[in-house]
C-alpha positions, 0 to 999 in steps of 0.5 A, a space after each residue: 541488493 548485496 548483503 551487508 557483511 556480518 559482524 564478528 562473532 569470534 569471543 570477545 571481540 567488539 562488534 564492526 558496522 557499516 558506514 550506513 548504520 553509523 549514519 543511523 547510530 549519529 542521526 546524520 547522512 551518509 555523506 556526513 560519515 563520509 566527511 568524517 572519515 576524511 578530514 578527522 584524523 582520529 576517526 577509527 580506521 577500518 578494523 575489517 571488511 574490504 576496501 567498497 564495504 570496511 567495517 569499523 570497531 563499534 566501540 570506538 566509534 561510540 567513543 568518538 561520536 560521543 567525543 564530538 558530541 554527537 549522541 546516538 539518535 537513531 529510532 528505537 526499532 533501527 536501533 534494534 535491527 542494528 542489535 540483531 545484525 551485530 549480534 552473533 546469534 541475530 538470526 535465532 533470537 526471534 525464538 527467543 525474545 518473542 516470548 519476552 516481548 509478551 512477558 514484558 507487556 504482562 508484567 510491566 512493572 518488573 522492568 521500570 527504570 530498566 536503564 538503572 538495572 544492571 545486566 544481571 538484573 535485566 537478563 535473570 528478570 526477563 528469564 523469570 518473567 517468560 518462565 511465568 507464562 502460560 504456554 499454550 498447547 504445541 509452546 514451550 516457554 520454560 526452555 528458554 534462558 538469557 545471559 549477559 551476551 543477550 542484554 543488548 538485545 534485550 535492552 533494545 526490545 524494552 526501549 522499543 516497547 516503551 516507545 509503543 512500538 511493541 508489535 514493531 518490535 515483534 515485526 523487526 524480530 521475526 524479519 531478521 528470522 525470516 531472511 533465510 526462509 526460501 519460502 515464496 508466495 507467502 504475503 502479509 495480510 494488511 490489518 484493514 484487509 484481515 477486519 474486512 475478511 473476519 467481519 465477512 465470515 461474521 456477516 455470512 450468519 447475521 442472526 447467529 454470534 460470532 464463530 467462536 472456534 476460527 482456524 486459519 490453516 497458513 496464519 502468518 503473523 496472526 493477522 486474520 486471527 487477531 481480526 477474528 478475535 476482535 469480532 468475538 471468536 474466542 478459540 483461535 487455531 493456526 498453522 504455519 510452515 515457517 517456525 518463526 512465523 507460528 511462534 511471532 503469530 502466537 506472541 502477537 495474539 498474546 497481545 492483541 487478543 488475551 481473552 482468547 484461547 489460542 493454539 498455533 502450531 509450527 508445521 506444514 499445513 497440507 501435508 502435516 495437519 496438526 489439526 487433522 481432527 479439527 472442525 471449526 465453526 470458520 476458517 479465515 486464509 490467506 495461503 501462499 501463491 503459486 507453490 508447485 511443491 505443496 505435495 501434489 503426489 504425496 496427497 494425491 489420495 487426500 479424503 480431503 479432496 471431496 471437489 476434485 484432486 488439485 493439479 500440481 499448478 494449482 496450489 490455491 485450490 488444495 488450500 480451498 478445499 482444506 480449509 472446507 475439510 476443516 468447518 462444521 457443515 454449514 460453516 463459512 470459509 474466506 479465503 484471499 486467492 490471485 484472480 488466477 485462480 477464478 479462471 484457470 483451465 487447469 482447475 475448472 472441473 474443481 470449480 464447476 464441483 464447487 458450483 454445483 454443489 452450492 460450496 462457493 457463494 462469493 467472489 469478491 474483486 479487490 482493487 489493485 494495491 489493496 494488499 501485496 503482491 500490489 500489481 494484481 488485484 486479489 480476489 476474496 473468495 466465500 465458501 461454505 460447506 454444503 449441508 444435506 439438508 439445506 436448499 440448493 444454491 441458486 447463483 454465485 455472488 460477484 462483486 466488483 470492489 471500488 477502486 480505493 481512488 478518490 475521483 480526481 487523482 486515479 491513484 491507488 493508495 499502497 495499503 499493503 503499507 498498513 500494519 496489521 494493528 494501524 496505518 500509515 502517516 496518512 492514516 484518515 485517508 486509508 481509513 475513509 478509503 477501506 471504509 467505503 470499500 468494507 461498508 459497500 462490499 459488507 452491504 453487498 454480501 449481508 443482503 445477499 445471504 439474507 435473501 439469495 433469490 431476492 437480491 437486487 444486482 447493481 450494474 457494474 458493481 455486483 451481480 448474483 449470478 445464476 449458476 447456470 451461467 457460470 458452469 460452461 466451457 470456461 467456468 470463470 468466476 472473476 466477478 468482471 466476467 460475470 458483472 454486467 455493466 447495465 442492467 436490463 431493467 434499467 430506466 431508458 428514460 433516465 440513461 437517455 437524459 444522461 448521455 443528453 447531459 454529456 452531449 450538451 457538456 461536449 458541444 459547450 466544451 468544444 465552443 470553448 475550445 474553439 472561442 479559445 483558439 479564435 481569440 487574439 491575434 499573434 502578429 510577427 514580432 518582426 523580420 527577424 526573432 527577437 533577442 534579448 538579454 537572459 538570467 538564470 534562476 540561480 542568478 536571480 534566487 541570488 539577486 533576491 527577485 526569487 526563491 526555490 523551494 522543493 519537498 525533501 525526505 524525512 531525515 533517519 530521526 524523523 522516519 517514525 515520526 508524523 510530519 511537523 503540525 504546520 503541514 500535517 492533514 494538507 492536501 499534496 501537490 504531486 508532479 502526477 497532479 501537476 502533470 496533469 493539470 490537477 489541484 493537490 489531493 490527500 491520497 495516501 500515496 502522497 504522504 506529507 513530507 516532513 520538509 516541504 512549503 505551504 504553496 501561496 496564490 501567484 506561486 510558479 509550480 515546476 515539474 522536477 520530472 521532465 515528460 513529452 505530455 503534460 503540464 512543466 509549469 503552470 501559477 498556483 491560484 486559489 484553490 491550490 493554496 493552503 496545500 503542500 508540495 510533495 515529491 517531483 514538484 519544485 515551488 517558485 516563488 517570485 517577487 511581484 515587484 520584480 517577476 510576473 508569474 505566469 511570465 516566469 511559468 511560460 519561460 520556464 516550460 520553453 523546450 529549449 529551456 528544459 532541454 538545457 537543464 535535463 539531466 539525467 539518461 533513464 530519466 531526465 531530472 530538471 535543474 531549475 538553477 540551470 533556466 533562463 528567464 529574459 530580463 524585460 520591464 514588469 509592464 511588458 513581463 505582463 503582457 508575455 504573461 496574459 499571453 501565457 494564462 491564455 495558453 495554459 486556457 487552451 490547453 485545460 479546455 482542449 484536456 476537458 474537450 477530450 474526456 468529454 468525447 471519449 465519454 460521450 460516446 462510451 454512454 451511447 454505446 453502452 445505451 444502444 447496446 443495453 436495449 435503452 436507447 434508439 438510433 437517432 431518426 435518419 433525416 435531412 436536416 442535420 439533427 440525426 445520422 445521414 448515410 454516406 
């Protein structure tokens, strides 16, 4: 995406902005804007940019929007971004408003009623109130000075922060900062992922406290740090190469973990220790991906490289091993890595090193979407520093992380939405998701590092695995490698009467099936096919016989807000549940819209989406109701008196029907005013009607019949090959296998 011209910083002159950010000033669309411009004659001309992109006098659109009555309604932290992008020194002003934003929440009371101070006032109050910080080490609070030119900014990170969106405001700040940094491979670390890391390294000692001194060498926003310190670690080191980021980590500390003694310092961690000298009782990491130019040859003599000298591809192995320079021996490392580095040749005399010497003691899989980048899933890796006193490790914990799904939707939740301090509008769903994660993966590594030698793998999920086992040619780590999905031990007796249960579920199935496709005759309608007259829906949403509902987007003012309480905690009919064949679900992809319909019973659900497979339209029945409909799902509801559902549903899912309503080329949208429908008598509607239920029958018994021969099998393979189930005997009379 192009960037927006920047706003005029010559002295004195007004700032200019964008159509886009007078949609967000006035709470209106684009189009609104767009309206504006052409039918009012004294809308403000143009005062710069180019004809695509023109800039208009901020003022006198202020004067004029609040001519037509229309105030400004946009959200406090859009407001603030707008500031920053019409201010001339937007870029830098993280350096300098961060500190306030701490000053601010320390001393409340020096700006209430701050809309009643003047200028003066708010900008010699905040100077006063920043220099009253105690600076830690590494910070510098009393360098910094406000004028008038800063009292817009200033006024804006207050109505953020009476808004309670403080960390918001700390966020916006350093993003604007953050726009010119090259650096790549660098990710958040959401605030469920940095709990689960923090209670993993207090889980590693279960009768010792918490580490009191945790250092994360690559700290980001402060994430893992804060996490620590609400656990109990009460000294809290940190690094980061981009200034902004050290100085944002710091404020963010400031707020969420006061109690704690924090030194965080602005340099590149690997090639300029600012902790050279530290040993911590634990270091928590989540270090850029992919780096080539982490200092490969500068560092190639590095005392720090006790396991082997990194490959100039393998940044993540140089982060491993100075993040174990950096514990007291016997201290625990965790560390977020890309499953690459589990398997990559470059690096397996690195990780046979790491084996051998007992350093590694877990690596845990999480699930695809868990934190960004969203499309792998990431592994969390345990180290430990060896200790020469300490008995030898005899295995290596995998484990394979559920899936964050709920059994019917298959869809991952996109947690890296989660800010480090919340949720997303769905919060209880993301909360009962990372739940059962944290809980099981916490379970898992508590009862291991209890008793190595005595813990029991769960086939499929997690397996101590002998190291023997891991250092061969490949030395791959990547827990599903090393997991296996039966166990040896397991009771033949028990897998014999589930693949039993799954063949009795298949045979009646496909009597179902059949019976289905049996039942009925379909005779000719005749010599010729029938005709008849036809309407479409727009004619008959005119006529009163129906009504077209869709779920739209929160408009600008409504963005920050929870949906209207009519609709909140209702599960979400999404065309993916549609398509196929599903009832709504409440994962978090599918948030609640804030304009959307509560579906009834005998409601016709319409895919917007047009696809080769799966369900175009179907009626809601009971289980459906009560639920909401979300985005790519179009809500029909017709009159009984007039239309039958499930005549309406079969018509409409016609192939002629929706090719003559598709639009669109990549894509193909469906226009739901653009279907036919025949005109015909309630009683013979009814009768197309039950014909149609049937089919849509068949079509769920046939979808049914499919997963269960796909099941079935796949459990008696995976019992003959795991040793707990036999062939069948070859005989004669048909009950077991006869040899072609």
């Amino acid at each position: 995406m192009p960037k927006q011209p920047e706003p005029s910083a010559t002295p004195g002159a007004s700032a200019q902005v964008t159509a886009a950010e007078i949609s967000r000033l006035a709470g209106v669309t684009r189009a609104t804007v767009s309206n504006w411009r052409r039918r009012h004659a004294d809308f403000p001309s143009p005062a710069g940019g180019t004809d695509s992109s023109p800039l208009y006098d901020l003022a006198a659109v202020r004067t004029w929007l609040a001519g037509r009555g229309h105030g400004e309604k946009v959200p406090p932290l859009e407001e603030l971004r707008t500031v920053l992008r019409l201010s001339a020194h937007g870029r830098s002003a993280a350096a300098r408003l961060l500190p306030f934003v701490l000053a601010r929440h320390r001393r409340p009371e020096l700006f209430e009623a701050a809309d009643a101070l003047s200028d003066d006032d708010v900008a010699v109050r905040a100077q006063a109130s920043v220099h009253e910080l105690s600076a830690p080490p590494g910070a510098r609070f009393d360098d910094v000075t406000y004028t008038a030119t800063d009292v817009s900014l200033l006024r804006a990170v207050l109505r953020c922060i009476d808004a309670g969106q403080t960390q918001g405001a700390v966020d916006v700040l350093a993003e604007r900062e953050l726009e010119d940094e090259a650096a790549s491979g660098a990710y958040a670390t959401p605030g469920p992922l940095a709990d689960l890391m923090a209670r993993l390294l207090g889980a590693a000692t279960p009768q010792s406290p918490y580490p009191g001194r945790v250092f994360d060498p690559a700290c980001g926003s402060g994430a893992l740090l804060v996490a620590a310190a609400r656990q109990g670690a009460q000294h809290l080191y940190g690094q980061d190469l981009v200034p902004v980021q050290a100085r944002r980590s710091l404020i963010h500390l400031g707020l969420e973990a006061s109690d704690s003694l924090a030194d965080i310092r602005a340099e590149d961690s690997l090639r300029a220790d600012a902790f050279a000298d530290l040993t911590a009782d634990g270091v928590l990491c989540n270090p850029p991906y992919g780096d080539r130019d982490w200092g490969h040859d500068e560092l190639a003599y590095d005392p720090r490289w006790a396991y082997g000298v990194p490959p100039r591809g393998d940044s993540e192995l140089a982060w491993v091993q100075h993040a174990l320079a950096h514990v007291t021996p016997g201290a625990f490392v965790v560390i977020l890595l890309p499953p690459a580095a589990a398997s990559r040749s470059l690096s397996r005399r690195i990780r046979a090193e790491l084996i051998r010497t007992g350093a590694l003691r877990a690596v845990i899989s999480l699930p695809a979407g868990a934190a960004p980048p969203l499309h792998i899933g990431l592994h969390v890796w345990i180290l430990q520093r060896p200790e020469l006193a300490a008995p030898e490790h005899q295995s290596v914990l995998c484990v394979e992380g559920p899936a964050l799904t709920d059994s019917e939707s298959k869809s991952v939740p996109r947690f890296a939405r989660t800010s480090v301090g919340g949720g997303t509008a769905r919060d209880g769903v993301v909360a009962a998701a990372w739940d059962a994660l944290s809980e099981g993966v916490l379970r898992y590594w508590t009862s291991y590092v209890t008793d190595p030698s005595g813990f029991a793998d769960v086939p499929g999920q997690v397996r101590a695995v002998p190291i023997v086992d891991l250092l061969d040619d490949l030395v791959d780590v990547t827990p599903a490698r090393n997991i296996r999905t039966t166990a040896a031990a397991a009771d033949p007796v028990a897998v014999a009467e589930q693949a039993g249960r799954l063949r009795n579920e298949l045979a009646s199935a496909a009597e179902t099936l059949a019976l289905a496709a049996r039942q009925g005759e379909w005779p000719a309608a005749g010599a010729q096919a029938r005709q008849w007259r036809t309407a479409t829906l727009a004619d008959l949403t005119r006529g009163g016989a129906l009504t077209l509902h869709r779920a739209g987007p929160p408009s600008p003012r409504e963005r920050d807000t929870p949906p209207p309480a009519e609709f909140a905690n209702r599960p979400v009919l999404s065309g993916r549940d549609l398509a196929t064949g599903r009832w709504a679900t409440a994962d978090a992809e599918t948030s609640v819209p804030h304009t959307t319909t509560i579906i009834a019973e005998g409601d016709v659900l319409l895919a917007e989406i047009r696809s080769d497979s799966g369900t175009k339209a179907r009626v809601a029945d009971a289980q459906d109701g009560g639920a909401v409909i979300g985005r790519g799902v179009r809500l029909i509801r017709p009159d009984p008196t007039r239309l039958d559902p499930w005549f309406l549903a079969g018509f409409l899912a016609a192939e002629d029907n929706l090719n003559s309503a598709s639009v669109g080329t990549s894509s193909l949208h469906i226009d739901p005013s653009r279907l036919r429908v025949p005109l015909l008598p309630l009683e013979e509607q009814r009768r197309y009607g039950e014909a149609f239920r049937h089919l849509y029958a068949l079509r769920q018994a046939a979808r049914r019949a499919t997963e269960l021969a796909t099941l079935m099998p796949k459990a008696l393979a995976d019992g003959l090959t795991s040793g707990t189930l036999l062939p069948p005997p070859n005989d004669s009379d048909g009950d077991g296998i006869t040899p072609a």
